[in-house]
NUBANU-46709 format. One record per residue (C-alpha): residue in one letter; x, y, z. Coordinates in steps of 0.1 Angstrom, whole numbers, padded with zeros to 4 digits, always signed. Example, Ala and Ser with C-alpha at 12.3 -4.5 7.8 and 13.67 -1.06 7.14 Angstrom:
! residues 2
A+0123-0045+0078S+0137-0011+0071
This chain:
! residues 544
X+2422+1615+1277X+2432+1601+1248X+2412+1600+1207X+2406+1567+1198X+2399+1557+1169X+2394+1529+1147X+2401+1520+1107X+2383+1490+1090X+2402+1487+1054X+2389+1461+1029X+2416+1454+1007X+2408+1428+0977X+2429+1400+0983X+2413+1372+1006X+2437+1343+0989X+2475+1350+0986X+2488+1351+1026X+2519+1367+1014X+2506+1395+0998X+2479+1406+1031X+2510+1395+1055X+2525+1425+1036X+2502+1446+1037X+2493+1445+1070X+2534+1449+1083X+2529+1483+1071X+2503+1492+1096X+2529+1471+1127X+2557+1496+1118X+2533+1524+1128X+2538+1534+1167X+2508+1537+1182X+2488+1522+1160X+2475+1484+1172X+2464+1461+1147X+2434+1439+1161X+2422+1414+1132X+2427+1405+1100X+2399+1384+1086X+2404+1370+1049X+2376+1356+1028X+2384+1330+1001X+2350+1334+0983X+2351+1375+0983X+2389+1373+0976X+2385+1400+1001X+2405+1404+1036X+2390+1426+1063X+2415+1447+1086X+2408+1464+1119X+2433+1485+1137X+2432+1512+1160X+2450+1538+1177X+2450+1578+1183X+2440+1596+1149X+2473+1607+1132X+2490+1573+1134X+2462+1557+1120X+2456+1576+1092X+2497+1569+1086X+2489+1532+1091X+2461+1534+1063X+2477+1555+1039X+2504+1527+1043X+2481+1503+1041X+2467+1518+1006X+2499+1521+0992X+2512+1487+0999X+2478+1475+0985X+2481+1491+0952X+2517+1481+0949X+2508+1442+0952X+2474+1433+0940X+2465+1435+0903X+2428+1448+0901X+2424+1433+0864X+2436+1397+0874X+2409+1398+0909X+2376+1377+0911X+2356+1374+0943X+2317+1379+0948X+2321+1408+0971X+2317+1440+0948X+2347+1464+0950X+2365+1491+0932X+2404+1491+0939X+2433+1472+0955X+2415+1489+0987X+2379+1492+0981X+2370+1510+1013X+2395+1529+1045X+2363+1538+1067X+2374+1557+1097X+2357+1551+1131X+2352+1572+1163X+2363+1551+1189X+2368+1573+1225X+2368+1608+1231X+2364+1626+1197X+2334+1633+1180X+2320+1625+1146X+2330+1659+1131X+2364+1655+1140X+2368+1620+1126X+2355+1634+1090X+2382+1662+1089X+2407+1631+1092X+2393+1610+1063X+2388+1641+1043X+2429+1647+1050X+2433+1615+1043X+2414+1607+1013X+2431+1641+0998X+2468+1628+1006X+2459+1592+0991X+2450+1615+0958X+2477+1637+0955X+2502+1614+0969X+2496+1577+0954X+2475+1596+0920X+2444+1569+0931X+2407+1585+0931X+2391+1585+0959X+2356+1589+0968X+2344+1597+1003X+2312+1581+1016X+2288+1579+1043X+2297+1605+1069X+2323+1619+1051X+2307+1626+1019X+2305+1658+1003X+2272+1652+0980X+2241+1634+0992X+2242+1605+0967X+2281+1594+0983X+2265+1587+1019X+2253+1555+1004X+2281+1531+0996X+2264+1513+0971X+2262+1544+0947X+2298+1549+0948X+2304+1514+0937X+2279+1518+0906X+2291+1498+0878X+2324+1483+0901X+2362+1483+0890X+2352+1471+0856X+2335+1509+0851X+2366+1527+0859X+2391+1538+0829X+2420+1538+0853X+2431+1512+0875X+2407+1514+0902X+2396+1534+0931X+2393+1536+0971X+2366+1549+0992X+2375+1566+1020X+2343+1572+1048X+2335+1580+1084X+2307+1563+1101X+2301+1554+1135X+2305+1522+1151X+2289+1487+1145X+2281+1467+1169X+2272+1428+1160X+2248+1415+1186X+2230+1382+1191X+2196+1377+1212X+2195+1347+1230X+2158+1332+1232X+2142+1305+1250X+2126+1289+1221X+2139+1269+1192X+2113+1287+1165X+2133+1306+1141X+2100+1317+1130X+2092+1335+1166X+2128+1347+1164X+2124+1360+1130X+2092+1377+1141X+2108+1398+1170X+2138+1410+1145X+2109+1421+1123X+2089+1442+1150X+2123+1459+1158X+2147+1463+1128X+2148+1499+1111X+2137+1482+1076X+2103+1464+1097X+2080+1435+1077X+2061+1440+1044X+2027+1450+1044X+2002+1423+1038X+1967+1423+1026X+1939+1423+1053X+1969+1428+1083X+1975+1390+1077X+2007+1373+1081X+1998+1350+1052X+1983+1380+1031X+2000+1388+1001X+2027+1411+1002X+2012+1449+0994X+2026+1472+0970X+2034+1508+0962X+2023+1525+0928X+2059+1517+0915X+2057+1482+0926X+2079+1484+0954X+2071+1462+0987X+2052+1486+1010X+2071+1481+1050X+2058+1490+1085X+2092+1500+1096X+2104+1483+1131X+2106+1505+1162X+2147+1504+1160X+2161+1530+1141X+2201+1523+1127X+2193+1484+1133X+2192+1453+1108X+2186+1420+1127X+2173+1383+1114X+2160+1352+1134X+2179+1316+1135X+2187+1290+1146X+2222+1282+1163X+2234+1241+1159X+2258+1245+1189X+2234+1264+1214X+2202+1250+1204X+2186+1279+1208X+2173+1307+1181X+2187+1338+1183X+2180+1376+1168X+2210+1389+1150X+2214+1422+1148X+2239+1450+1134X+2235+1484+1154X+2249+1506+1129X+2246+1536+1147X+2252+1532+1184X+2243+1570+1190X+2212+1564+1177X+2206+1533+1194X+2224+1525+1220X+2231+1492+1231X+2213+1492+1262X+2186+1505+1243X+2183+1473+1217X+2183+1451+1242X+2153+1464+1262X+2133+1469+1229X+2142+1437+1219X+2130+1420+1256X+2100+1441+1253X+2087+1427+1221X+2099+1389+1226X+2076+1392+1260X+2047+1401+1238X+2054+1372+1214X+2056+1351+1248X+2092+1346+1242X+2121+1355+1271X+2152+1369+1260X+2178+1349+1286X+2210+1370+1273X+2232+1382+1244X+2268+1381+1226X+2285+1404+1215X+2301+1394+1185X+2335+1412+1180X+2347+1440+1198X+2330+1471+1215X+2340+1509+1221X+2341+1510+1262X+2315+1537+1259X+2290+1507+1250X+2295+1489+1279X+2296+1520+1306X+2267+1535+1291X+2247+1504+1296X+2260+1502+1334X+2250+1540+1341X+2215+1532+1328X+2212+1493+1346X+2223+1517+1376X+2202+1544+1371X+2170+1524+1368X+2178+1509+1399X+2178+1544+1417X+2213+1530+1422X+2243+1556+1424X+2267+1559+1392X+2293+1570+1410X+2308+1536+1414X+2342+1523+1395X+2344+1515+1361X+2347+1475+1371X+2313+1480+1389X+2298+1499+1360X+2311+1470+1338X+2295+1443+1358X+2261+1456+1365X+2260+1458+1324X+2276+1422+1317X+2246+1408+1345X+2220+1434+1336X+2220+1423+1296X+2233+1386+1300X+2264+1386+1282X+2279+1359+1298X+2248+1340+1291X+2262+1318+1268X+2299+1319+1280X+2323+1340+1298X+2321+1377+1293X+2357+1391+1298X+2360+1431+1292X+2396+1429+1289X+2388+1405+1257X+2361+1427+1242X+2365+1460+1249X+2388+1483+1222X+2403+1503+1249X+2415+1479+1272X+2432+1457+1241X+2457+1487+1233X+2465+1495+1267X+2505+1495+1267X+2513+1469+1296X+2550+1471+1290X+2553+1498+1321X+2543+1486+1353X+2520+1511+1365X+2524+1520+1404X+2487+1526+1407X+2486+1487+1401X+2500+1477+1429X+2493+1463+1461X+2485+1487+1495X+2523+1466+1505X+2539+1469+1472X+2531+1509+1464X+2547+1515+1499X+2579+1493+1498X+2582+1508+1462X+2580+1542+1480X+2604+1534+1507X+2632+1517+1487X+2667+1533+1473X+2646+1543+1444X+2641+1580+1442X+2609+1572+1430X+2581+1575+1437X+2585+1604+1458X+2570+1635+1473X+2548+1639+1444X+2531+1609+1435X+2528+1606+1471X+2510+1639+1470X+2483+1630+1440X+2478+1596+1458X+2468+1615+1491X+2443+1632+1468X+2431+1604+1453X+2427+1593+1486X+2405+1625+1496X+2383+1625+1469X+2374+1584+1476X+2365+1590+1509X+2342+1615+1498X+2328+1594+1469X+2323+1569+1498X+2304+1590+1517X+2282+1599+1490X+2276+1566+1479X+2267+1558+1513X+2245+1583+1517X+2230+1575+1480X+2219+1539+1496X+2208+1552+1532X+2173+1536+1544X+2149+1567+1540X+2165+1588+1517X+2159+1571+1487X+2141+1602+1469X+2176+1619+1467X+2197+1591+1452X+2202+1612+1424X+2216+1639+1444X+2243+1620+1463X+2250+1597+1427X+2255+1632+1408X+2283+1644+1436X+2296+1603+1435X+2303+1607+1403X+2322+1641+1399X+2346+1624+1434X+2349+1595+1410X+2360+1613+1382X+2388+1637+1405X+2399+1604+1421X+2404+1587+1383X+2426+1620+1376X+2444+1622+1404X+2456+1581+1404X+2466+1596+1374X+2489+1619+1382X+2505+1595+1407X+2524+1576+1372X+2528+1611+1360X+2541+1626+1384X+2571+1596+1382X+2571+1595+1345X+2578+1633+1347X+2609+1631+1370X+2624+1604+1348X+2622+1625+1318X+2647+1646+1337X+2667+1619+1344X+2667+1609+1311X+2676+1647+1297X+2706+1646+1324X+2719+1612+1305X+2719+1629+1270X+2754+1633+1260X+2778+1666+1262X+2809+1664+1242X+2799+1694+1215X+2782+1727+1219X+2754+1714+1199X+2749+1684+1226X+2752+1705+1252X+2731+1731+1237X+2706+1702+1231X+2710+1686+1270X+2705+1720+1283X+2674+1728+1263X+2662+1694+1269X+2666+1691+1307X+2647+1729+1307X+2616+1713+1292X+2618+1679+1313X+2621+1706+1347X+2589+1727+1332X+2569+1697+1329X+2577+1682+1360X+2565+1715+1375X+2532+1720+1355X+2523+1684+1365X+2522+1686+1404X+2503+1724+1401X+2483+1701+1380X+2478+1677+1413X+2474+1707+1430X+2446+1724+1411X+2428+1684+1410X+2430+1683+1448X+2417+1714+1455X+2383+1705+1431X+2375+1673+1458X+2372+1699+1483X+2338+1708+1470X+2325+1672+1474X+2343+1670+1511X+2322+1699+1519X+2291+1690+1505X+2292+1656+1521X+2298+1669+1559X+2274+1691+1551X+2244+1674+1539X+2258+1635+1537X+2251+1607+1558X+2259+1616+1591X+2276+1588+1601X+2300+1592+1578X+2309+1629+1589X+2344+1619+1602X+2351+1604+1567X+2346+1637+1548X+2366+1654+1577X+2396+1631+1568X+2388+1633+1531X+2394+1674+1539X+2428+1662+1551X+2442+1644+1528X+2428+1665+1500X+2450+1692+1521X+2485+1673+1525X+2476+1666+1482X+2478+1704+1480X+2505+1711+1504X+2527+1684+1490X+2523+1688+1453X+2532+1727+1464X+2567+1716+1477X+2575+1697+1445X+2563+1729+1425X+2588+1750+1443X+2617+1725+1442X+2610+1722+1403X+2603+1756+1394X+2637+1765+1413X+2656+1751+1385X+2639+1770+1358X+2653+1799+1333X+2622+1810+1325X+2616+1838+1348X+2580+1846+1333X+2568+1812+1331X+2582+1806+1371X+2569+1837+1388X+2532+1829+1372X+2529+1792+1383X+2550+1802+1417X+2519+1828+1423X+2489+1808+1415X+2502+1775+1435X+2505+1797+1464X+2467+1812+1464X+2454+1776+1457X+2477+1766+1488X+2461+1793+1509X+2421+1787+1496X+2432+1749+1505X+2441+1756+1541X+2408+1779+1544X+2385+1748+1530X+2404+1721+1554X+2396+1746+1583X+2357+1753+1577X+2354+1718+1568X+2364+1706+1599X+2346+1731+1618X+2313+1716+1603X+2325+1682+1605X+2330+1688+1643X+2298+1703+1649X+2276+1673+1636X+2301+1649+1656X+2293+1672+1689X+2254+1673+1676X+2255+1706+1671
């Protein structure tokens, strides 16, 4: 799986086009880096950019974006009521998918030290990425702004974790009630007041700061208004720490204390864009609080949190639209796991050599594991066996995640044999080409034999759900699992064939003889599992 993540720069320019046009071409020259907004701001002479990608192109893209800044914009000619520092006043990085916090503050500390020895600007590195206390707050690091500084400015570089912008729909037009809520659930909470009154006057401490009763969300800031074009009030709320408080979580707190205030929370918007994670985490837990099964798709898990929190309350909720993940998916490839039952096939039996054998092979396995999801799910939902949802959900999801690997495989599996192709085009006319076409069509061959083992060593992990189901699943589903145990087989079997084919035209003896050895003991454990698989399967259909 791939690490996402994301890079917010502020650069401080918000009024000369041509200038933030050229600044943010440096980060579209970058591959795999995708630049998602670019939101200027006359009065803060500020622009705020968003892009995103896997972490080593987007630390390029924002060291090119912090270069091309200080090239263009004049920090002794620049107004705007937004405080700042230099010609980029802040490069946060953001953990997006599939790397952790940790991670992300190794990049901006790389990053922040190549911005200083490369471009000679200081940097400071805040919030997560700070190395003393004081530096976690922004604020500090800004003391005294650009004017402070005897050089000609400086960039903060940070990690922190995602925000998420978030609006509470109410059934009342009281900002006042709305207001209220935020207050009983923001981190910062309501001052103080003499006598517990709300018109008491406002209680301080001994160094006359407002005393607060802090709000029962922590990592939250939220307000209530009124919206013109809804007529409704609303709670607005910034999650600044979704790990902290997850999404999910808000909105129930927030419900929960609207309800007490007499007020009915009909929905929320997000506002901007959202890490996949948000929305999947809210499905598993809409799911789980339904004693429902999580072992469903990710579409499924998608629309049981859309309906569950109300986000299309308001107006159409499309995840493609919202979610980070699904905006940089590359949709220049057609995909063969998109297409129709019809299309996959003709593809298959056309004058095209592929897909062949092996995507064949990972799709049969796919195949397997679904029909032992099924089973589970079924069995998850059958009248009378409610206490073990959680049982049959837990062995769901693991067949849902083999069957996500395995589709896959089916794209890699193609993707792997045209690399060979495309090493056999690579010209020949001088030692050094051929040398080069000879080493190159070696690696293109390895890989297309390291990724059917792969299929095979995915195949062979559904077997364990197959069984489990015959075993202990809903037993009118028993002949599903027995077929599952079949395909999961011809997955292994297949895949096999490819690895010997591929492995055939390999040089390195070492590498061949190890992969040749283990794909032959998984193919022999396979043919044992499909065996006492359908012996059990079988006995339950005989009544044994």
């Amino acid at each position: 799986m791939k690490q996402l993540i994301e890079c917010v720069p502020n650069i401080s320019e918000g009024r000369d086009k041509n200038i933030i046009d050229q600044v943010t071409a440096e980060i579209e020259k970058v591959e795999g880096v995708k630049l998602l907004d670019v939101d200027p701001g006359m009065t803060t002479n500020r622009t705020v950019i968003t892009f995103v990608g896997e972490p080593e192109p987007v630390c390029e893209a924002a060291y090119r974006v912090v270069k091309k800044a200080a090239e263009l914009i004049d920090m002794s000619q620049h107004h705007g009521a937004h405080p700042r520092q230099g010609a980029t006043d802040v490069c946060p990085l953001i953990p997006v998918s599939n790397i952790t916090m940790e991670e992300v503050v190794e990049y901006a500390h790389k990053l922040g030290k190549r911005l200083g020895e490369e471009l000679n600007i200081p940097i400071y590195c805040y919030e997560e990425a700070a190395y003393i206390k004081e530096r976690r707050n922004l604020a500090y690091c800004r003391t005294g702004e650009y004017e402070s500084l005897a050089h000609t400015g400086a960039t903060q570089v940070g990690a922190r974790d995602f925000l998420v912008a978030i609006n509470y729909n109410l059934n009342t037009t009281s900002t006042r009630r709305a207001n209220a809520i935020a207050f009983d659930v923001r981190e910062k909470g309501r001052p103080m007041r003499e006598g517990g009154k709300v018109t008491g006057k406002p209680m301080k401490d001994e160094n006359g700061k407002p005393i607060m009763i802090p709000g029962t969300l922590k990592a939250t800031k939220a307000i209530g208004w009124f919206i013109e074009d809804y007529g409704i009030a609303q709670v607005s709320m910034n999650i600044t720490n979704i790990s902290v408080s997850p999404v999910h979580v808000c909105f129930e707190e927030v419900c929960a204390k609207a309800a007490a205030r007499g007020v009915r929370v009909t929905g929320c918007e997000i506002v901007g864009l959202v890490p996949k994670k948000v929305l999947m985490d809210a499905g598993r837990f809409y799911l789980a609080k339904q004693q429902r099964s999580l072992g469903v798709s990710e579409e499924e898990i998608m629309k049981i949190a859309i309906k569950s929190m109300g986000l299309d309350d308001l107006k159409p909720f499309d995840p493609k639209e919202k979610v980070i993940e699904y905006l940089i998916e590359d949709h220049s490839q057609k995909k063969l796991v998109d297409m129709t039952c019809t299309g996959f096939a003709n593809e298959t039996a056309s004058e095209s050599p592929a897909p062949g054998g092996g995507s064949i092979s990972a799709y049969m396995g796919a195949l397997g594991a679904s029909l032992a999801t099924m089973v589970a799910n079924l069995s998850s939902h059958k009248p009378g066996w409610d206490e073990r949802w959680e049982e049959f959900s837990n062995w769901a999801v693991k067949g849902q995640a083999i069957k996500d690997e395995l589709l896959e495989l089916v794209d890699e599996d193609t993707n792997a044999f045209n690399k060979i192709m495309d090493a056999f085009g690579l010209p020949k006319k001088t030692d050094e080409e051929k040398a080069a076409r000879s080493a190159a069509i070696q690696e293109a061959t390895k890989y297309a034999t390291q990724v059917p083992f792969r299929t095979m060593k995915v195949a062979f992990k559904a077997f364990e759900v197959v069984r489990a189901m015959a075993e202990t699943g809903n037993p009118n589903s028993v002949t599903d699992a027995g077929v599952g145990a079949l395909c999961a087989r011809s997955a292994v079997m297949g895949a096999h064939l490819n690895v010997k084919i591929n492995a055939s035209s390999l040089k390195d003896e070492a590498f061949k003889a190890e992969i040749l050895k283990e794909a032959a003991e998984i193919e022999a454990a396979a043919l044992v599992q499909e065996a006492e698989i359908l012996q059990i399967v079988n006995k339950v259909i005989a009544g044994e």
